[in-house]
C-alpha positions as CSV (number, residue, x, y, z in Angstrom):
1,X,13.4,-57.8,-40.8
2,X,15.9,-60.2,-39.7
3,X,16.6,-61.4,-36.4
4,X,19.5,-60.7,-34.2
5,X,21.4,-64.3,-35.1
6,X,20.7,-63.9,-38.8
7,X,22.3,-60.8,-39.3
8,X,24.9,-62.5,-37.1
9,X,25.6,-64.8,-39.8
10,X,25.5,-62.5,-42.6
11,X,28.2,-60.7,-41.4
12,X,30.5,-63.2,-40.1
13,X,30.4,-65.0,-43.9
14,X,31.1,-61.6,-45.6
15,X,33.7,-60.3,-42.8
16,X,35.5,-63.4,-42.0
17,X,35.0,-65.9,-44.4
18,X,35.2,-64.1,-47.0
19,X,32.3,-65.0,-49.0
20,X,30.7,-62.6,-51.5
21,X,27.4,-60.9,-50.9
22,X,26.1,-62.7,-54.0
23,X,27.1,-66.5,-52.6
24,X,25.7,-65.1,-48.8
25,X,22.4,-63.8,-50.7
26,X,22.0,-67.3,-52.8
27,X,22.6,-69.8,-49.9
28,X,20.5,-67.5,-47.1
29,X,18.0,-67.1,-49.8
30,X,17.8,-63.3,-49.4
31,X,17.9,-60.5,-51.7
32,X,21.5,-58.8,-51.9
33,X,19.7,-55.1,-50.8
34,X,18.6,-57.0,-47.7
35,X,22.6,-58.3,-47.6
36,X,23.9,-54.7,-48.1
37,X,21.8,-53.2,-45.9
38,X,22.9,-55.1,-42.9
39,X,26.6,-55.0,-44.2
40,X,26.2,-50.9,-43.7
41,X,24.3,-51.0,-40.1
42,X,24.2,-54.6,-37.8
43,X,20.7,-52.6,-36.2
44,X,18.5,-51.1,-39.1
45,X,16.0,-49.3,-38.4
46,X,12.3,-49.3,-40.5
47,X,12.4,-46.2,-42.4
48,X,8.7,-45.0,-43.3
49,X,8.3,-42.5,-46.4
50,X,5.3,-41.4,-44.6
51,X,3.3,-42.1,-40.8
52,X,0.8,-44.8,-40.7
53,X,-2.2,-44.1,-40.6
54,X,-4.0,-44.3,-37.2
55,X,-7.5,-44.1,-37.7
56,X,-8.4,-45.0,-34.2
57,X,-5.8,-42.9,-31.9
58,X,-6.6,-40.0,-33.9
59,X,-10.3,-40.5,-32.6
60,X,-9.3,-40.9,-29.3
61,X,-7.1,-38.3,-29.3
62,X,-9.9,-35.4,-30.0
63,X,-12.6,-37.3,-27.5
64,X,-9.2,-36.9,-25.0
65,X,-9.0,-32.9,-25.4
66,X,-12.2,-32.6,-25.4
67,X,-12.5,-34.4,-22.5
68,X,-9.6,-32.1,-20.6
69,X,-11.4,-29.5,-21.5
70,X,-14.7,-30.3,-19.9
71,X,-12.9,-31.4,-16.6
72,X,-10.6,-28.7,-16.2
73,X,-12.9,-27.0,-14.1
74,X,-13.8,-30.2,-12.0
75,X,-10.3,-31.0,-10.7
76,X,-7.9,-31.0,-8.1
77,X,-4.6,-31.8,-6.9
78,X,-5.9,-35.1,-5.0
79,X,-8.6,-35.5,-7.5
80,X,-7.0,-35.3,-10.8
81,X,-8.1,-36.7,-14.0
82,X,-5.9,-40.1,-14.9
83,X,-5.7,-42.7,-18.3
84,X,-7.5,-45.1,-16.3
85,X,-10.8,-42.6,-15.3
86,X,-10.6,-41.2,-19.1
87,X,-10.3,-44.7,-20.6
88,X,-13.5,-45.4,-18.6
89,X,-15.4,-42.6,-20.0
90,X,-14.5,-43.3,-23.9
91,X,-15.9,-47.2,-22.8
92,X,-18.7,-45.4,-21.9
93,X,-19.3,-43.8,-25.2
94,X,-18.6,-47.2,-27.2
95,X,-15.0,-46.4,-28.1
96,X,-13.1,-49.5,-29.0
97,X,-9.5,-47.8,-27.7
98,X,-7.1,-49.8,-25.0
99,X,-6.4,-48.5,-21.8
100,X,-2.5,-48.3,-22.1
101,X,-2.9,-46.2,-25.4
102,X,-4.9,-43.4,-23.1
103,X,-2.4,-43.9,-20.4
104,X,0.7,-42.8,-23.2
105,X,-1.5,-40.3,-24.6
106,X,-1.8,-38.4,-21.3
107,X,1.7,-38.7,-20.0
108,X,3.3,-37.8,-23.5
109,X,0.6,-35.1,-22.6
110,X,2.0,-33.9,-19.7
111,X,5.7,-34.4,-20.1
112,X,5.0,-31.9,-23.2
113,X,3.7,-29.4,-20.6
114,X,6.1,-30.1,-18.1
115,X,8.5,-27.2,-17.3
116,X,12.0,-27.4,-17.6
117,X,14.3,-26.6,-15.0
118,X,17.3,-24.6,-15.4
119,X,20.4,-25.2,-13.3
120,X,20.8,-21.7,-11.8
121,X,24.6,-20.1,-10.2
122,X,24.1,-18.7,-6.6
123,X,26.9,-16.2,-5.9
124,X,28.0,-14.7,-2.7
125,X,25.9,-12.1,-0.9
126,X,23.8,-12.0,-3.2
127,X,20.3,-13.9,-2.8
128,X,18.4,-15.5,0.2
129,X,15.1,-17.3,0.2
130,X,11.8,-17.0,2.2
131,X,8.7,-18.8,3.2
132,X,6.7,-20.0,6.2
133,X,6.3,-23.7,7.3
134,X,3.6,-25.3,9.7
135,X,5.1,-27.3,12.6
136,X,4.4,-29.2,15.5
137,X,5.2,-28.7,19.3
138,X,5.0,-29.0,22.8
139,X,4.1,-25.7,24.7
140,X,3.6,-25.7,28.3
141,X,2.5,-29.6,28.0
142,X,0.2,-28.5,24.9
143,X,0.2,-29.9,21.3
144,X,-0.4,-27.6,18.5
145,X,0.8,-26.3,15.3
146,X,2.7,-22.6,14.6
147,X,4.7,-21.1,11.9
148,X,8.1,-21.4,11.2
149,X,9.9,-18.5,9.1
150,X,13.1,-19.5,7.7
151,X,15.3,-17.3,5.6
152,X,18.2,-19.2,3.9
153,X,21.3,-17.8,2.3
154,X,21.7,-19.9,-0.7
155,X,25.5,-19.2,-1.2
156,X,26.6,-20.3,2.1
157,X,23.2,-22.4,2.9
158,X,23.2,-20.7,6.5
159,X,19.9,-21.2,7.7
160,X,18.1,-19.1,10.1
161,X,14.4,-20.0,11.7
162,X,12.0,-19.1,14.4
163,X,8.8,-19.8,15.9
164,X,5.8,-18.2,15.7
165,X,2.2,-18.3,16.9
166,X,0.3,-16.8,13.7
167,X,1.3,-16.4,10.0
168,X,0.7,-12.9,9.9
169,X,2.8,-9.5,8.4
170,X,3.8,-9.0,12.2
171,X,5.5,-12.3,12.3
172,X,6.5,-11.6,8.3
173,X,8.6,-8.5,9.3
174,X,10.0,-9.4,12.6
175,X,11.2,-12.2,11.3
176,X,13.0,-10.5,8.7
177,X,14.3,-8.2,11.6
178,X,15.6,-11.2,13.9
179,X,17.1,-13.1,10.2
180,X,19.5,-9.6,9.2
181,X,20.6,-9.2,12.7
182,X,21.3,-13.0,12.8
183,X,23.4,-12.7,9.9
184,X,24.8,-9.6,11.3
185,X,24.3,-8.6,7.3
186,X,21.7,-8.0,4.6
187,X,21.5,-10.3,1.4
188,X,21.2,-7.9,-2.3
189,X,18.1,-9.6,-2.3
190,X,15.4,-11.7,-1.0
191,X,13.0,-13.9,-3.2
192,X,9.3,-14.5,-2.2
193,X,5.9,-16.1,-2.8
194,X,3.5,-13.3,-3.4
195,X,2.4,-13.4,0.3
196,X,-0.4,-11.1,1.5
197,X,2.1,-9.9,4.4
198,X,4.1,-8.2,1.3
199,X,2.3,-7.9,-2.0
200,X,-1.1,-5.8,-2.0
201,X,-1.8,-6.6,-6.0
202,X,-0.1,-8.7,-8.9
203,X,0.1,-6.4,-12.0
204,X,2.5,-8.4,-13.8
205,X,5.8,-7.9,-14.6
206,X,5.1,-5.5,-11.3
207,X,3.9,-6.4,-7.5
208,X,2.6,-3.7,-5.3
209,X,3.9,-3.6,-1.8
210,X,2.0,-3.3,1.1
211,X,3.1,-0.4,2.9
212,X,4.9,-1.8,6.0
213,X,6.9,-4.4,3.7
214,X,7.5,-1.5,1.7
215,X,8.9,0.3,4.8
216,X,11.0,-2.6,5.5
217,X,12.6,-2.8,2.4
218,X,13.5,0.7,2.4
219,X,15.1,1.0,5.9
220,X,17.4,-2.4,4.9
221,X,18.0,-0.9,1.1
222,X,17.7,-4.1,-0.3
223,X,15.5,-6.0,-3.3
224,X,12.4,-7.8,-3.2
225,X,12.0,-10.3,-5.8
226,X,9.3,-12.4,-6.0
227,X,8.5,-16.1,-7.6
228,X,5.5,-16.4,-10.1
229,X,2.0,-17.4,-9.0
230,X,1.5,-20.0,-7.8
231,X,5.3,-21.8,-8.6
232,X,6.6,-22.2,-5.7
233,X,9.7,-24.1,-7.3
234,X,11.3,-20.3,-8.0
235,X,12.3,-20.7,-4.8
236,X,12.6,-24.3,-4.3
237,X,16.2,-23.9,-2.0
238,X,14.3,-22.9,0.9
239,X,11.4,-25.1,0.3
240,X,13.2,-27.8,0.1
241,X,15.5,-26.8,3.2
242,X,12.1,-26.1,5.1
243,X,11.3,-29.8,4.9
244,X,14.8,-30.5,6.1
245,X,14.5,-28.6,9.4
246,X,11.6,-30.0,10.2
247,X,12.9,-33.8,9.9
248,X,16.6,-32.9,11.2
249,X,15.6,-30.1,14.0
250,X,12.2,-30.8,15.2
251,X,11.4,-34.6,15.0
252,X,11.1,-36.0,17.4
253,X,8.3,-33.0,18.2
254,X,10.3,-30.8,20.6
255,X,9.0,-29.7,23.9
256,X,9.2,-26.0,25.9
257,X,7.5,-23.9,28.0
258,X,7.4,-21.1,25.3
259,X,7.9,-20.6,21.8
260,X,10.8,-18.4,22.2
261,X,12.7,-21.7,24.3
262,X,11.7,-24.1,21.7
263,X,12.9,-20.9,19.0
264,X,16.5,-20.8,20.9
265,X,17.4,-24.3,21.2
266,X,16.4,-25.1,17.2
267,X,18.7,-21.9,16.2
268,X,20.9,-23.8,18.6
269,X,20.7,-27.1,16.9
270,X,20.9,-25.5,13.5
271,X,24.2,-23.8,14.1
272,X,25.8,-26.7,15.3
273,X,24.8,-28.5,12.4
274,X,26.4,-25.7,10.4
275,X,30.0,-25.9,12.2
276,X,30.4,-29.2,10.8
277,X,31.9,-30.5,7.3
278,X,29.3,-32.0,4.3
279,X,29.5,-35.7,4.4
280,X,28.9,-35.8,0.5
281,X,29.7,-33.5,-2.8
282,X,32.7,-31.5,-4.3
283,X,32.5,-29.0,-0.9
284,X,35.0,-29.6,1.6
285,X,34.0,-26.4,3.5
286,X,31.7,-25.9,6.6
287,X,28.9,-23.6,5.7
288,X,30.1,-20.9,8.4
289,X,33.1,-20.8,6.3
290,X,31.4,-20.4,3.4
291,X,29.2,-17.6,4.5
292,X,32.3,-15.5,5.1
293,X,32.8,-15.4,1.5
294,X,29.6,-13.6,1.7
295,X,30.1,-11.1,3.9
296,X,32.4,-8.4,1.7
297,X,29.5,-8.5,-0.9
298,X,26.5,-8.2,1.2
299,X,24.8,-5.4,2.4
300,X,25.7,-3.6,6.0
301,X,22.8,-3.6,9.1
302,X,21.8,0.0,9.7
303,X,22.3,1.5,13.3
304,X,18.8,0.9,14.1
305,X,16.6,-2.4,13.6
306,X,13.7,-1.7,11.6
307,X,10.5,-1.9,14.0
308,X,8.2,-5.0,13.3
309,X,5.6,-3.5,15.5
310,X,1.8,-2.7,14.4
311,X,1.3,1.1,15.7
312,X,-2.7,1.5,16.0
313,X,-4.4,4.6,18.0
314,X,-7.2,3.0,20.7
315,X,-9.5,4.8,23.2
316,X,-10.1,3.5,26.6
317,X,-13.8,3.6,27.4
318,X,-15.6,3.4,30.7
319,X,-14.4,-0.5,31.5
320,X,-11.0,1.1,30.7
321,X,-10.2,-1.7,28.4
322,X,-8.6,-1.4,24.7
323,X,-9.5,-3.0,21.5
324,X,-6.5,-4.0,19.8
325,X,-6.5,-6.5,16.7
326,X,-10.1,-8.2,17.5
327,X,-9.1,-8.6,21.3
328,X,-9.4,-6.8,24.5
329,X,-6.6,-5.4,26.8
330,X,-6.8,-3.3,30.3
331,X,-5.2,-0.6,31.4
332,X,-5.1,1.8,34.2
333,X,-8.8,2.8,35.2
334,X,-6.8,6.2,35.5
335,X,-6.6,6.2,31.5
336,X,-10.7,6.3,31.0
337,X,-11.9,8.1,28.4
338,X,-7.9,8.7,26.8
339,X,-6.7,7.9,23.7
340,X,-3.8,5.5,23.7
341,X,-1.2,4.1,21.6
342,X,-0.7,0.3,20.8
343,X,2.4,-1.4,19.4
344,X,1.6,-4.8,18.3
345,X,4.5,-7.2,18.3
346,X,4.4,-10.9,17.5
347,X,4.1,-12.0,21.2
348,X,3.8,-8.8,23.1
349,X,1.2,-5.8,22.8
350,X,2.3,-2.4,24.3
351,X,0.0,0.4,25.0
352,X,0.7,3.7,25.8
353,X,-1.1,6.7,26.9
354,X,0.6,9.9,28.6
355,X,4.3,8.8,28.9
356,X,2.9,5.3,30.5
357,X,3.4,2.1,29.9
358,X,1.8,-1.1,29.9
359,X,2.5,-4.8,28.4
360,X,0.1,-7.7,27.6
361,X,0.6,-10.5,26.3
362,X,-0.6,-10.9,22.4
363,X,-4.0,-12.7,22.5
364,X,-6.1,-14.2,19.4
365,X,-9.2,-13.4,17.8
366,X,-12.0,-12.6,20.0
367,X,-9.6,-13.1,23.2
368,X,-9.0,-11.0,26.6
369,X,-5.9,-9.8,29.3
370,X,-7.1,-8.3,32.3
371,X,-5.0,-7.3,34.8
372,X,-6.5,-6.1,38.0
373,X,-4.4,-4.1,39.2
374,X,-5.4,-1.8,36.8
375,X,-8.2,-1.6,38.5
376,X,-7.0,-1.5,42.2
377,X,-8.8,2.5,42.9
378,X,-11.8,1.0,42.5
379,X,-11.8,-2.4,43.5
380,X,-11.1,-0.8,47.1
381,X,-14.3,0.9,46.6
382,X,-16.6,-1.9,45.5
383,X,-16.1,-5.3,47.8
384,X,-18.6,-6.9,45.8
385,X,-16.4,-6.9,42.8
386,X,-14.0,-7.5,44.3
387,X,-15.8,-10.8,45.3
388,X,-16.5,-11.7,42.4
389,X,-12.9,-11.1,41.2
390,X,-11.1,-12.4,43.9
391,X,-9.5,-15.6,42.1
392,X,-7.9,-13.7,39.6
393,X,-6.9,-10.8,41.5
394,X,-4.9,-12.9,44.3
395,X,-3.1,-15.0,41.9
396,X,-1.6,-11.8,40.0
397,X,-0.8,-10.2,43.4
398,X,1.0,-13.2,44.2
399,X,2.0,-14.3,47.9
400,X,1.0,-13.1,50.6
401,X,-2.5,-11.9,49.6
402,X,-3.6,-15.6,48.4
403,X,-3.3,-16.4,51.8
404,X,-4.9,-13.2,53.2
405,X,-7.7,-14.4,51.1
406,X,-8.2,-17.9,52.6
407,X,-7.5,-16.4,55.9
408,X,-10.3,-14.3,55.7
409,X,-12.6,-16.2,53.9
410,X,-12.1,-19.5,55.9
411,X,-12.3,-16.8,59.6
412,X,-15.3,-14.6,58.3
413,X,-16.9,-16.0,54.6
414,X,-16.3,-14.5,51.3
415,X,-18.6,-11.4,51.9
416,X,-16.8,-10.0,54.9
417,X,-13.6,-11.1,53.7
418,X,-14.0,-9.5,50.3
419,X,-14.6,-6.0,52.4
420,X,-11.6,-6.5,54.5
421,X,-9.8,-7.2,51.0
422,X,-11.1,-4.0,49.6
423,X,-9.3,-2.3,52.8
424,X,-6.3,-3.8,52.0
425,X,-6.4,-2.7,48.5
426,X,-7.1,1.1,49.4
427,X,-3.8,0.8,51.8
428,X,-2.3,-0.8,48.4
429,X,-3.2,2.4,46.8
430,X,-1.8,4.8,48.7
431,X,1.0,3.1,50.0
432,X,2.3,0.5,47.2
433,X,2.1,-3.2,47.0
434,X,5.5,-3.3,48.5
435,X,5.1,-1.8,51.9
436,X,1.6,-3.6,52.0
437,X,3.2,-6.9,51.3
438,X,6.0,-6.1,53.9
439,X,3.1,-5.3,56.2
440,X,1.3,-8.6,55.7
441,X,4.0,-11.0,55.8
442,X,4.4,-9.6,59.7
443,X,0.5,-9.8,60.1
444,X,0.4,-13.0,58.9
445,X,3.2,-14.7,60.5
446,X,1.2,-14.0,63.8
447,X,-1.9,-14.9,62.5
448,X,-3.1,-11.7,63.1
449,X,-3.9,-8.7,60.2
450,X,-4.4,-5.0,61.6
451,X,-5.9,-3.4,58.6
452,X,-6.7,-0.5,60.6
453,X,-2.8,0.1,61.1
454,X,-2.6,-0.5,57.5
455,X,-5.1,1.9,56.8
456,X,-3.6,5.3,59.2
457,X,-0.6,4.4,57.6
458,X,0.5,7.7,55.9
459,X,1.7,7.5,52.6
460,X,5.3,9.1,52.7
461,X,5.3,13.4,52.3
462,X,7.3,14.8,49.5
463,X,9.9,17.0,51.3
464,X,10.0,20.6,50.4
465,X,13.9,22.2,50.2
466,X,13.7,25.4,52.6
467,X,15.7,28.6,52.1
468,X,18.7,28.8,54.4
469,X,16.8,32.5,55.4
470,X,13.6,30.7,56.7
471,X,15.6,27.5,58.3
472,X,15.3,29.0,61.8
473,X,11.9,29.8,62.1
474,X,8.9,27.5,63.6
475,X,5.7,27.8,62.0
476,X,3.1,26.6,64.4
477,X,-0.1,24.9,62.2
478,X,-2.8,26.5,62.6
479,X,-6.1,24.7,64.7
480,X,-9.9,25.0,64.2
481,X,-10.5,26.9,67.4
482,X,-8.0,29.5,66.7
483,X,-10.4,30.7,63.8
484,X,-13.4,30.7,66.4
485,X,-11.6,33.1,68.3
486,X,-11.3,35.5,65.3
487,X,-15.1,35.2,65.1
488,X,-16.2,36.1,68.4
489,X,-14.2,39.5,68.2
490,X,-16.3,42.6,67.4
491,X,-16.6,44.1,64.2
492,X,-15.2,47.9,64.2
């Protein structure tokens, strides 16, 4: 084959001095096929009536598969076979093979198994995406990571995200809940991984529900759709997006005294970004004008929210505690022995038994809230627990009964003081912590706490409406020794 400056030559004699291809073939000393050939293409190209043979590669090749084979089991994502490691192992079995010729091997490999991509059309109203993210903060001065769900509207690219402590279908549907009322709208439908929150079993085409995402789905009448195991990239609007919130909204990591704050101000953050033009591409429009293109094709709220909330029936046994979702919760030591119903929210468990209420806040695995007051009847029966509970007990009454407490323990030690606590707590009882509190602050601005006052306090009568018939009458109460009278009469 000739070079570059050689076939240069040929055709400047033949194009523009004119010389015949027989004179140009008999001074270059070349054949006048080779002539013609570069008179019809300036780059040839070697033709082959058949492949070479390869001898060696082909070798290579099936100690390669066979090789893929046996690892395919032995792999992972950080730990994944490469040219160089497999070039190693056919040196190991005395194959004379270069390493670059593994290396193009493998990658033609796994560009033939790569996936294409097609470029898909998002339309208005009609599709959001899904997922969970871990993330860093700042709570009450602690570092730790929680969950952020993110739904995205891939029309408008309106965004909307919130904080969570666990990963779990609680989280899951309120999410979903908080999202559609965000929106003030519900996408035609929402595109998933096949998360345990929402899909009990993979029976492909099909997924099976689980039945609160099933309820869900229902109440909001619109489609779940879901990516295929284990490709993530179905749905790679949000994934991608998830990484962006983190980067744009939470770095550097934000700080809060609760989820919820740190919740608010990244919606916050988010929607401002939203307001504003794209600084790049064909779209001129802010995204909040975009997403009112969506809103005469999506789907309306309903009246009612759907309710996120875990219902599960509990009994109250003699410690008149609860066991709700692997942790323990008080309530009233008037509810022993009753069954009770729980409503577990993301952040918040409510438990209710007999038209009563009570609140806790949601604890993990294995965890406790105990709230003494619950237990205030019998604390003012038993002074020694109350000793032994007095820390906690105090701080949840709050001011003035933490200083009761170091009044009385610094005047007559934590025995006697506990008893004169339990006093207190009776009059708490019968009277409410208001007027006991009221009574206190008095006491204790002189220094000086009459618990027997507190105590002979009556607790306020219900009043009983009298006919106008019976208003003018005086009925005198009736007195022990009247009824000895009426025994020392004789018996007709």
């Amino acid at each position: 084959m000739l070079g570059v400056g050689q076939i240069h030559v040929v055709r400047h004699r033949i194009h523009v001095q004119k010389q015949s291809i027989r004179q140009v073939a008999r001074e270059l000393h070349l054949h006048r096929t080779t002539v013609r050939k570069y008179l019809r293409d300036p780059v040839p190209k070697r033709v082959e009536a058949e492949p070479r043979a390869r001898p060696v590669f082909e070798r290579m090749r099936a100690r390669v598969d066979a090789l893929l084979k046996e690892w395919s089991h032995r792999t992972t994502q950080k730990q994944r076979i490469t040219g160089s490691r497999l070039h190693e192992a056919l040196v190991e079995e005395d194959m004379d093979v270069g390493v670059t010729v593994v290396r193009d091997y493998l990658r033609e490999l796994r560009r033939q198994k790569s996936e294409v991509h097609v470029p898909l059309v998002h339309r208005a109203g009609d599709e959001a995406q899904v997922d969970f993210f871990v993330v860093t903060v700042d709570v009450d001065g602690e570092r730790r990571a929680v969950w952020m769900f993110l739904m995205r509207l891939m029309y408008s690219g309106r965004d909307f995200a919130w904080l969570y402590e666990r990963c779990d279908q609680i989280a899951f549907l309120d999410g979903h809940v908080r999202a559609f009322a965000h929106f003030d709208l519900v996408p035609q439908r929402s595109i998933y991984d096949n998360l345990k929150p929402a899909v009990r079993k993979i029976v492909l085409p099909k997924r099976e529900l689980t039945d609160r995402f099933a309820s869900l789905v229902r109440h909001y009448l619109y489609e779940a759709c879901f990516a295929r195991p284990g490709k993530g990239n179905d749905k790679g609007g949000v994934e991608a997006r998830g990484k962006g919130v983190r980067l744009q909204h939470l770095t550097p990591i934000p700080r809060a005294d609760s989820l919820a704050q740190i919740s608010a101000a990244l919606l916050a953050r988010i929607a401002k970004r939203e307001a504003k033009p794209p600084k790049r591409g064909p779209e001129t429009r802010t995204v909040l004008e975009r997403f009112e293109d969506e809103r005469p094709h999506a789907l309306p709220l309903p009246a009612v929210p759907f309710d996120a909330r875990k219902v599960v029936t509990v009994s109250a046994g003699s410690q008149c505690k609860v066991l709700v979702a692997s942790a323990w919760y008080s309530v009233p030591s008037r509810w022993k022995m009753l069954e009770a119903t729980a409503y577990v929210g993301p952040d918040e468990v409510e438990i209710v038994c007999r038209g009563e209420r009570v609140s806790h806040r949601r604890q993990g695995f294995g965890g406790r809230s105990i709230k003494y007051r619950h237990y205030l009847p019998e604390l003012a029966k038993k002074p020694q627990a109350v000793r032994q509970v007095a820390a906690e007990l105090v701080e949840e009454l709050g001011e003035p009964y933490g200083r009761l407490w170091r009044l009385l323990t610094e005047a007559h030690g934590e025995l006697a003081g506990a008893r004169c606590l339990a006093r207190i707590l009776g009059a708490v009882v019968d009277q409410g912590e208001e007027a006991v509190a009221k009574a206190l602050e008095a006491a204790l601005a002189t220094k000086r706490v009459n618990l027997l006052g507190l105590a002979a306090s009556p607790a306020p009568q219900p009043t009983v409406p009298v006919p106008a018939s019976l208003a003018g009458y005086d009925v005198e109460s009736a007195r022990v020794a009247d009824f000895d009278a009426l025994l020392l009469e004789p018996v007709a």
